[in-house]
Backbone as a printed PyTorch tensor [residue, N CA C, xyz], in Angstrom:
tensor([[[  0.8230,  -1.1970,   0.0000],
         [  0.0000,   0.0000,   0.0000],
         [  0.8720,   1.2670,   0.0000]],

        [[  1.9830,   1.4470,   0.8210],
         [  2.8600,   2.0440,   0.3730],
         [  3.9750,   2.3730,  -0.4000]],

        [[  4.2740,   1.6070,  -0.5590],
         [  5.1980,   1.0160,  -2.2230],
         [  6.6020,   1.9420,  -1.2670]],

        [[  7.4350,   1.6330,  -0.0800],
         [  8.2690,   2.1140,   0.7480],
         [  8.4620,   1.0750,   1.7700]],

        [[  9.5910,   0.6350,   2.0000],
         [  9.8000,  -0.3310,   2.7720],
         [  9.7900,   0.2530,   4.4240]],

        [[ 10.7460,   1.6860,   4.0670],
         [ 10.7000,   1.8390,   5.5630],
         [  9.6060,   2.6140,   6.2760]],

        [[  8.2490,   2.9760,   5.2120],
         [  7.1550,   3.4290,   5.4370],
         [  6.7320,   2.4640,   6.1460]],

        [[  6.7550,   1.0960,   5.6160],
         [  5.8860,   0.6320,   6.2540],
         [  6.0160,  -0.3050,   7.4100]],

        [[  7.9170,   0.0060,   7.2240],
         [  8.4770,  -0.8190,   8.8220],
         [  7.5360,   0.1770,   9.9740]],

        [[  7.5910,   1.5020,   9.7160],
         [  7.2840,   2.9040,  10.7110],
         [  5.7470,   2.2880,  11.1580]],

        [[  4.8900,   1.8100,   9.8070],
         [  3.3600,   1.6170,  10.3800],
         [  3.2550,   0.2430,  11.0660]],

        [[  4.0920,  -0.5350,  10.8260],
         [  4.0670,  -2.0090,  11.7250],
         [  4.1770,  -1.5320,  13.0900]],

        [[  5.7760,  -1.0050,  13.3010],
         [  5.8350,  -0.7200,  14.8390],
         [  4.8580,  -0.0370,  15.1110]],

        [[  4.1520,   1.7020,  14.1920],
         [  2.9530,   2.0790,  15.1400],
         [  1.6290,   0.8570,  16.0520]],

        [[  1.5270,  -0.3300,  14.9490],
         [  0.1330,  -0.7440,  14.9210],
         [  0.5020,  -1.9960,  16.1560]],

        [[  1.9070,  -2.4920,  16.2560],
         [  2.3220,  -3.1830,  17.4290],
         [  2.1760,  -2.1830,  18.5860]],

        [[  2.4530,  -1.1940,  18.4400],
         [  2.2000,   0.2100,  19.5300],
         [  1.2100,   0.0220,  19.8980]],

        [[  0.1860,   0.2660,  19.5670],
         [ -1.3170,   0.5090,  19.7960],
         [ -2.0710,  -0.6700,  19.7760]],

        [[ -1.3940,  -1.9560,  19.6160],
         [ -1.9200,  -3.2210,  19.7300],
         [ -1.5700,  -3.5690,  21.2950]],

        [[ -0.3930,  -3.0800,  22.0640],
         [  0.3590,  -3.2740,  23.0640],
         [ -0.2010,  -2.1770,  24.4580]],

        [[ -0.9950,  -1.2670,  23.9050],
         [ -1.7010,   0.1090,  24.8110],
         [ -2.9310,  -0.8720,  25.3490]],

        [[ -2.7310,  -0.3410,  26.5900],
         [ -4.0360,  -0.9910,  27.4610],
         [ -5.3760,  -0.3950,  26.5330]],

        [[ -5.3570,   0.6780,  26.3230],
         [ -6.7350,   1.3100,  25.5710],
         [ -7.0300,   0.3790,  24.2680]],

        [[ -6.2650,   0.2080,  23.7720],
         [ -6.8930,  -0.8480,  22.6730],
         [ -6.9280,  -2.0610,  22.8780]],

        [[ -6.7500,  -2.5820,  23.8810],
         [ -7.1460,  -4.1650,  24.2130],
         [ -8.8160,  -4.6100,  24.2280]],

        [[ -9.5590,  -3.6460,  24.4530],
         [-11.0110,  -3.6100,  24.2060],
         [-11.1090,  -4.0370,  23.0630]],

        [[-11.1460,  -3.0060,  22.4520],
         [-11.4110,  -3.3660,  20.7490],
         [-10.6430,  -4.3680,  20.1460]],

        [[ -9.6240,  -4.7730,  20.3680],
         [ -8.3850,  -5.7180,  20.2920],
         [ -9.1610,  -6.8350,  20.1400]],

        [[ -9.1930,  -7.4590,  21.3100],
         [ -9.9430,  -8.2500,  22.0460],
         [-11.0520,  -8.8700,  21.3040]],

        [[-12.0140,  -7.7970,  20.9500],
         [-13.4590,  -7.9200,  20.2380],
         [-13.2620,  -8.6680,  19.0130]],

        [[-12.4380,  -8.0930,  18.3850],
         [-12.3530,  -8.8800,  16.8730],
         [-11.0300,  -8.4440,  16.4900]],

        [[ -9.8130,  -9.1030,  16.7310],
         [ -8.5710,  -8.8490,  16.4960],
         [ -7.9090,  -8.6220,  15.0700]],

        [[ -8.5420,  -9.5610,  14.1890],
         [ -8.1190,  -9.3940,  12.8230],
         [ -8.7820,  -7.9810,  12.1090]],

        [[ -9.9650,  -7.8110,  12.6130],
         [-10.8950,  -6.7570,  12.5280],
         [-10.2790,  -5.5060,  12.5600]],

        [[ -9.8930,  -5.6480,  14.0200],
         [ -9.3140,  -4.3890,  14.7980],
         [ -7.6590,  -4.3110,  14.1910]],

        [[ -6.9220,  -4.5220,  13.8000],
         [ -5.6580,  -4.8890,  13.2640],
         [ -5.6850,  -4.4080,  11.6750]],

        [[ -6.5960,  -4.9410,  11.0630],
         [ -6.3850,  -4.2450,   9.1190],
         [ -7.1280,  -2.7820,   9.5910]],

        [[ -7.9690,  -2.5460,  10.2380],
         [ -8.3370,  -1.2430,  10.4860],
         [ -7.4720,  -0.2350,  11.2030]],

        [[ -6.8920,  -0.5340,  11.5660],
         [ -5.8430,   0.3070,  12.5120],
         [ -4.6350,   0.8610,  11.4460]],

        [[ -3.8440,  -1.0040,  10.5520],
         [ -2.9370,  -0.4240,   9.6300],
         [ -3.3180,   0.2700,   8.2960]],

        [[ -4.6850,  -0.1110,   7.9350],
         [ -4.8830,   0.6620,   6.8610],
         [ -5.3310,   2.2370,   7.1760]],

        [[ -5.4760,   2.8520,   8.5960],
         [ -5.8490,   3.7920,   8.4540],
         [ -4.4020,   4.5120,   8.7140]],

        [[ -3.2830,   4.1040,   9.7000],
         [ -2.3200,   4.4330,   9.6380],
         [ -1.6300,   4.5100,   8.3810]],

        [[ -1.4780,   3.5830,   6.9660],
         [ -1.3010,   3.5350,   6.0860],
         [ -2.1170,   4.5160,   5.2280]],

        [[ -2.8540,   4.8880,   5.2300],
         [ -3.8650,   6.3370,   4.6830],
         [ -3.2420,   7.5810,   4.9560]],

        [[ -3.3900,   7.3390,   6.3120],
         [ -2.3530,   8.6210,   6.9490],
         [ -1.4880,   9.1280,   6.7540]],

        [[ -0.2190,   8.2950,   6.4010],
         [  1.3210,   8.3700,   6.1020],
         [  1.0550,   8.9600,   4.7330]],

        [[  0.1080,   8.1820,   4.0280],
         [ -0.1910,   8.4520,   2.7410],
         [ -0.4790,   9.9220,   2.2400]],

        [[ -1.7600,  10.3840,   3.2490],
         [ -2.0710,  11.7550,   2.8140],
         [ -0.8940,  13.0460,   3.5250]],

        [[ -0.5370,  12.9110,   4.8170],
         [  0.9900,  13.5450,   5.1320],
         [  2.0660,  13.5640,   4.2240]],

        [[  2.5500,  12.6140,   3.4450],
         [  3.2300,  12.6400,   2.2850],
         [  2.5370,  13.8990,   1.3700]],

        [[  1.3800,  13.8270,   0.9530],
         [  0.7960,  14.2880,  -0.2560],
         [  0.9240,  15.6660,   0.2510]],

        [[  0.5120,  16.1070,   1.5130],
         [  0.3260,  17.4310,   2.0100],
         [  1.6930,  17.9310,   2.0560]],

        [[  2.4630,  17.3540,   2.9630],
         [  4.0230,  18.2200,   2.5170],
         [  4.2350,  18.6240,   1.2150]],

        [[  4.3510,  17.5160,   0.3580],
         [  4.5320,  17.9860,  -1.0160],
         [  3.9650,  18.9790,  -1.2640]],

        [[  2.4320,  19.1970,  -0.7030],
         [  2.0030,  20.3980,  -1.8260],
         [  2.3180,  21.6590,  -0.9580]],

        [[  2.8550,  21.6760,   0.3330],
         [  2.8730,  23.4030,   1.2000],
         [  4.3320,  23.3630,   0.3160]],

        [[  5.0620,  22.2390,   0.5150],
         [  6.6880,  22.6250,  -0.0750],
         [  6.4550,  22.9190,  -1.3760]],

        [[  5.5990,  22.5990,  -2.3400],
         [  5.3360,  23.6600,  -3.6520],
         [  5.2110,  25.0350,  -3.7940]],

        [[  4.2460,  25.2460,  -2.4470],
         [  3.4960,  26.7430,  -2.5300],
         [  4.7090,  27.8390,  -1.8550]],

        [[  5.6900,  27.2290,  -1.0150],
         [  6.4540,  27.9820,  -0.1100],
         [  7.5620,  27.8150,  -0.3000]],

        [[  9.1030,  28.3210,  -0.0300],
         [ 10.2640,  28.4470,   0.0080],
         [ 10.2400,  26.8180,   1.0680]],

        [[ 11.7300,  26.3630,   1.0040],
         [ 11.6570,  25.6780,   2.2190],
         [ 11.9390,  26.0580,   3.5000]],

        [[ 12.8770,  27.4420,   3.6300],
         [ 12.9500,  27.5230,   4.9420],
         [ 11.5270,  28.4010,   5.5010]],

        [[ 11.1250,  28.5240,   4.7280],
         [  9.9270,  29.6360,   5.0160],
         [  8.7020,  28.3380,   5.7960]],

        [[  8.4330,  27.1720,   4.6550],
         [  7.7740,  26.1460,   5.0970],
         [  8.4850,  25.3960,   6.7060]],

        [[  9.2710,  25.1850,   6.5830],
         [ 10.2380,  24.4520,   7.9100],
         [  9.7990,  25.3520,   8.8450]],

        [[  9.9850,  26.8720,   8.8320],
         [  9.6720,  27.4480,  10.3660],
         [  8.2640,  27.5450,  10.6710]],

        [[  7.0960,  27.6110,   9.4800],
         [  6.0650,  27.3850,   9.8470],
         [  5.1610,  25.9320,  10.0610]],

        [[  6.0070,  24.9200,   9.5550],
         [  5.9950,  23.9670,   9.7560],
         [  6.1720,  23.8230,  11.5090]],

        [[  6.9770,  24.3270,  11.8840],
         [  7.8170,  24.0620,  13.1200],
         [  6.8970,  24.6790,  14.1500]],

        [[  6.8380,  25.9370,  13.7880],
         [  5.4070,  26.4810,  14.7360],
         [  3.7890,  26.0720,  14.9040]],

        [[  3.6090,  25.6610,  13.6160],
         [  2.2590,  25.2940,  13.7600],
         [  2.2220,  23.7380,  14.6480]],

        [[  3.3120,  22.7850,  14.3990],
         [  2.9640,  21.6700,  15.1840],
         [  3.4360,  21.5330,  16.5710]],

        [[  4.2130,  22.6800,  17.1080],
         [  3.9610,  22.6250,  18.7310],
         [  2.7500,  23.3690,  18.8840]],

        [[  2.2890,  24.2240,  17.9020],
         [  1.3450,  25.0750,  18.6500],
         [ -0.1830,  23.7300,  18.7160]],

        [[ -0.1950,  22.9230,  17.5800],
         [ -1.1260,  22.1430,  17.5510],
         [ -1.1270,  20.8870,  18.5490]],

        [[  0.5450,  20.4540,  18.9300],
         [  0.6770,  19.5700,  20.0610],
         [  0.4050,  19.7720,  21.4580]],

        [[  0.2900,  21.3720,  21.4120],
         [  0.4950,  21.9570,  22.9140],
         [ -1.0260,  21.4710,  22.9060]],

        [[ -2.0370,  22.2040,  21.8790],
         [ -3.2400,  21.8210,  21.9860],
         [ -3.9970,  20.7300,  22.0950]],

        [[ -3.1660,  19.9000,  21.6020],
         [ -3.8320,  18.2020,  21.2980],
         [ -3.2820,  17.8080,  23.2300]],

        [[ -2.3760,  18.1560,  23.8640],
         [ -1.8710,  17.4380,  24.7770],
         [ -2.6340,  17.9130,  26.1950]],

        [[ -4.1380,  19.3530,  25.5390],
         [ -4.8930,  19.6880,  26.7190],
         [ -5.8670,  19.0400,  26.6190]],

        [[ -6.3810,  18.3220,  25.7370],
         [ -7.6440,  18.0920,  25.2050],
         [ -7.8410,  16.5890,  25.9150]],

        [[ -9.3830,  16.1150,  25.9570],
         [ -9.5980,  14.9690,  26.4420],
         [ -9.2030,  13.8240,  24.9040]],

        [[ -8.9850,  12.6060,  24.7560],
         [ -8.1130,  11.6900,  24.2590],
         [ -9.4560,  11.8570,  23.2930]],

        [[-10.8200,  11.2930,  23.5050],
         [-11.7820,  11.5600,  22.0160],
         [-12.1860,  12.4760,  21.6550]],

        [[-11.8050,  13.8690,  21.8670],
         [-11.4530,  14.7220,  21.2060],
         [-10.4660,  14.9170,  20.6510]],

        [[ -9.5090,  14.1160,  20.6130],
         [ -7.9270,  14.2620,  20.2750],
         [ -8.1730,  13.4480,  18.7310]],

        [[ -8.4230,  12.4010,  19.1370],
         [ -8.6890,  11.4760,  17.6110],
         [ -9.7680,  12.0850,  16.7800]],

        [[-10.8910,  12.7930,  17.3380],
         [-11.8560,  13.2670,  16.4260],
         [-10.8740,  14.3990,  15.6220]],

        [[-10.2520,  15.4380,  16.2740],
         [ -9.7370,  16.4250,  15.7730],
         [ -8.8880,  15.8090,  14.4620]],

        [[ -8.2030,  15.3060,  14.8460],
         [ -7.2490,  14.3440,  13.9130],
         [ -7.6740,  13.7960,  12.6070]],

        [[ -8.6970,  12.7690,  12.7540],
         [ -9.2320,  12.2460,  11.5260],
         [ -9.7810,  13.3300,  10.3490]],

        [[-10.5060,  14.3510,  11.4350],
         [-10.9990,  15.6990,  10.7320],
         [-10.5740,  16.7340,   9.9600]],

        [[ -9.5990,  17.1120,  11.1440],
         [ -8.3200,  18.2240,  10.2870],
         [ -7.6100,  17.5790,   9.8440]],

        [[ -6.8200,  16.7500,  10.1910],
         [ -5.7630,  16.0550,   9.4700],
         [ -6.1410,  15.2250,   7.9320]],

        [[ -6.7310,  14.0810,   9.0340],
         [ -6.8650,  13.7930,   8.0500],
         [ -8.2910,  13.9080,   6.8560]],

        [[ -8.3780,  14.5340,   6.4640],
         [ -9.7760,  15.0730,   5.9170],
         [-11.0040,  14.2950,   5.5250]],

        [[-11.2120,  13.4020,   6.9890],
         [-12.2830,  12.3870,   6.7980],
         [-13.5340,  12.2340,   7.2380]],

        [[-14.7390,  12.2180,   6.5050],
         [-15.9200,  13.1190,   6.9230],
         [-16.2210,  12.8030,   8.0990]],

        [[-17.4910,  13.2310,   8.3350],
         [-17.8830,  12.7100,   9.9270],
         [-18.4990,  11.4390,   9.8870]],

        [[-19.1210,  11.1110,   8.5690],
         [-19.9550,   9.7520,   8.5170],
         [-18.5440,   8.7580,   8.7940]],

        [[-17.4700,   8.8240,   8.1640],
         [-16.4010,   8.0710,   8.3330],
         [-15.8270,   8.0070,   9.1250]],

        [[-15.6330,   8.8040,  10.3190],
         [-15.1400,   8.8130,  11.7550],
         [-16.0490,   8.3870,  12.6700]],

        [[-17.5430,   8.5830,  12.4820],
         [-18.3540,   8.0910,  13.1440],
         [-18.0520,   6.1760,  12.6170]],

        [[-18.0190,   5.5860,  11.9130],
         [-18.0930,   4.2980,  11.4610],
         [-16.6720,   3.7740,  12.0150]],

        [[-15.4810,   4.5120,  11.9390],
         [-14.2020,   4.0900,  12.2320],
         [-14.4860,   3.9490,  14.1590]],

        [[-15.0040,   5.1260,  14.6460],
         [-15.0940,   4.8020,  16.4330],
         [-16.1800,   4.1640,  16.6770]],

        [[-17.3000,   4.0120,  15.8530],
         [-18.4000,   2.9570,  16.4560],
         [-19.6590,   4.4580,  17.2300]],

        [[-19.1960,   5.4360,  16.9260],
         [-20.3260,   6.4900,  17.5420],
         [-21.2630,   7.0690,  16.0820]],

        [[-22.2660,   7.9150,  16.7340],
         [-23.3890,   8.3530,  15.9210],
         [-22.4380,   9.2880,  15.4410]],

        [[-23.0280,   9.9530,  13.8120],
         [-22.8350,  10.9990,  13.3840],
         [-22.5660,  12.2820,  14.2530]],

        [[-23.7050,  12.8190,  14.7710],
         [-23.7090,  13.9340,  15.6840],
         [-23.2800,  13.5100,  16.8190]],

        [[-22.3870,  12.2320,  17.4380],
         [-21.3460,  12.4020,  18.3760],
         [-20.3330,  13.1490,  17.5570]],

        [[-19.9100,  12.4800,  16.4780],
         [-18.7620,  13.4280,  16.0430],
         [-18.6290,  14.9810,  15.5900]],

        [[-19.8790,  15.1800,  15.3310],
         [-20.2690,  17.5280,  15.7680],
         [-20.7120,  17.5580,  16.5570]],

        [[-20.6790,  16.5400,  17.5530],
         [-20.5020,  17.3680,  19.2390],
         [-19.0820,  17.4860,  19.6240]],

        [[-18.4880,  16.4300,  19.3980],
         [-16.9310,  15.9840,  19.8460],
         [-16.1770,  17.1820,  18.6860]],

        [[-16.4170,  18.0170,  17.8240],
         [-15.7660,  18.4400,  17.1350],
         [-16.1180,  20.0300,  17.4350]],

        [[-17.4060,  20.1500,  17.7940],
         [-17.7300,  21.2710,  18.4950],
         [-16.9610,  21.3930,  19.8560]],

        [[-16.6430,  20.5580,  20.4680],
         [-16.0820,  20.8540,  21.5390],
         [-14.6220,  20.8820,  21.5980]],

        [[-13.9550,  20.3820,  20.3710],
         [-12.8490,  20.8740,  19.8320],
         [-12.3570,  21.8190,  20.1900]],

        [[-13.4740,  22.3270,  19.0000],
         [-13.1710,  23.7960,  18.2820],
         [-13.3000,  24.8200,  19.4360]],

        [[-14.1630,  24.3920,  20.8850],
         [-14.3620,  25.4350,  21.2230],
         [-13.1460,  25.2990,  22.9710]],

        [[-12.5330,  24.3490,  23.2280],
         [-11.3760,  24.0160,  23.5960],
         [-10.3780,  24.9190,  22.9630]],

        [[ -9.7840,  24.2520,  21.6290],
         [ -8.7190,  24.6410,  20.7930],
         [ -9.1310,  26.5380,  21.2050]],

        [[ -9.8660,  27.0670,  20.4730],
         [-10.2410,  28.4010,  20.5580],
         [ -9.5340,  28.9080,  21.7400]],

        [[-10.2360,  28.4140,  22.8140],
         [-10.1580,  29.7570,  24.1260],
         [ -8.2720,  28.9830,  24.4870]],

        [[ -7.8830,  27.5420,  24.0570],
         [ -6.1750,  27.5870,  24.4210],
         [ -5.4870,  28.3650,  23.6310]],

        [[ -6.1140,  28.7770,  22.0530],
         [ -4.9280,  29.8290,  21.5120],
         [ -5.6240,  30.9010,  21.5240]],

        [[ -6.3520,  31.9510,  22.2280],
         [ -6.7480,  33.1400,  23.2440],
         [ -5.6590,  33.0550,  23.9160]],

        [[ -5.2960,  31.9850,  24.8240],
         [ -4.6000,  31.8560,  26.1600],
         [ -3.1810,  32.2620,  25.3040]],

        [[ -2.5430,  31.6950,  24.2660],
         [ -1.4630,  31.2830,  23.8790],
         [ -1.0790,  32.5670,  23.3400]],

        [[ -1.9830,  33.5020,  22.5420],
         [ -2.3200,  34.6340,  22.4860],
         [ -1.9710,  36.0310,  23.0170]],

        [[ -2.3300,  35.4580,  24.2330],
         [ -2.0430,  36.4020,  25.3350],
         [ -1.1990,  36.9940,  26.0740]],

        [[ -0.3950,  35.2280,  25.9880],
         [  0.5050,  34.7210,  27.4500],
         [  1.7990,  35.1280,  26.7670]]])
């Protein structure tokens, strides 16, 4: 799926990662083969569309110009992801990142549609008032 060897050494160890986290032993558990092609193919999506997106900011921008805003935007987005409760963390993710609707994030966590524009509303309104704070400070 990635046509990269050491792409996809990177998504094995993630999916042994997260096979090995107490939090996914639930779902693990439930249906392992299940829970296992779903995990690497979405990690494998991922890598996939991150590839595609660098490429295209490093088109539009110089590189050092991209690198420092590169550099700022993902502590400023880690600082944020690291206040947030954990299913808001993955909703944000699938959403912004990775640009996957809500019907498809709702089907990937097993919740209703409008869990995921509540969970994304509450994002947005998290994220908001931490870069006010960040803003400020």
């Amino acid at each position: 799926m990635l046509a990269d060897d050491d792409d996809a050494k990177d998504v094995t160890q993630e999916v042994f990662l997260r096979a090995v986290a107490v939090d996914a032993r639930d779902a693990f558990d439930a249906n392992p083969m299940g829970w296992l092609y779903r995990v690497t193919t979405n990690l494998c999506l991922n890598k996939l569309r991150d590839a595609r997106r660098r490429t295209e900011i490093l088109s539009r921008c110089p590189l050092e110009e991209a690198q420092d805003r590169d550099a700022d935007t993902q502590i400023l987005v880690r600082r944020i992801l690291e206040r947030v409760p954990e299913e808001l963390q993955d909703v944000a993710v699938y959403y912004y990142v990775d640009d996957l609707s809500h019907d498809e994030i709702a089907g990937m966590l097993g919740v209703s549609r409008r869990t995921i524009g509540n969970r994304l509303a509450a994002f947005h309104s998290v994220a908001s008032e931490l870069l006010m704070q960040e803003a400020t400070s």
